[in-house]
C-alpha positions as CSV (number, residue, x, y, z in Angstrom):
1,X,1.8,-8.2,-42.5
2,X,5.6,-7.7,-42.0
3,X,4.7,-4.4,-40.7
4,X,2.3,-5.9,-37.7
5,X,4.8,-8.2,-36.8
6,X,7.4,-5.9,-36.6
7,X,5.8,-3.7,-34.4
8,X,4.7,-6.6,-31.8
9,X,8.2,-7.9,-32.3
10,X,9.9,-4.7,-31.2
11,X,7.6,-4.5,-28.4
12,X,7.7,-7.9,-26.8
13,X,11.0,-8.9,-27.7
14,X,12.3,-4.7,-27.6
15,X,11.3,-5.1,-23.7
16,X,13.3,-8.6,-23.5
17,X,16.0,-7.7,-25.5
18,X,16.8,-5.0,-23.4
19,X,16.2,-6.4,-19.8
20,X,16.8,-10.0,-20.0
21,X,16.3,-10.1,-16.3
22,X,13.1,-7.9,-16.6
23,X,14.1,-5.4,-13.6
């Protein structure tokens, strides 16, 4: 379970995390 919410983590939050201002 961690493992599946890692992944959707990283991907939603990797995309946010690295542009805040989504350009």
């Amino acid at each position: 379970l961690e493992e599946l919410i890692n992944k959707i983590n990283n991907h939603r939050i990797g995309r946010e995390y690295y542009n805040p201002l989504g350009s």
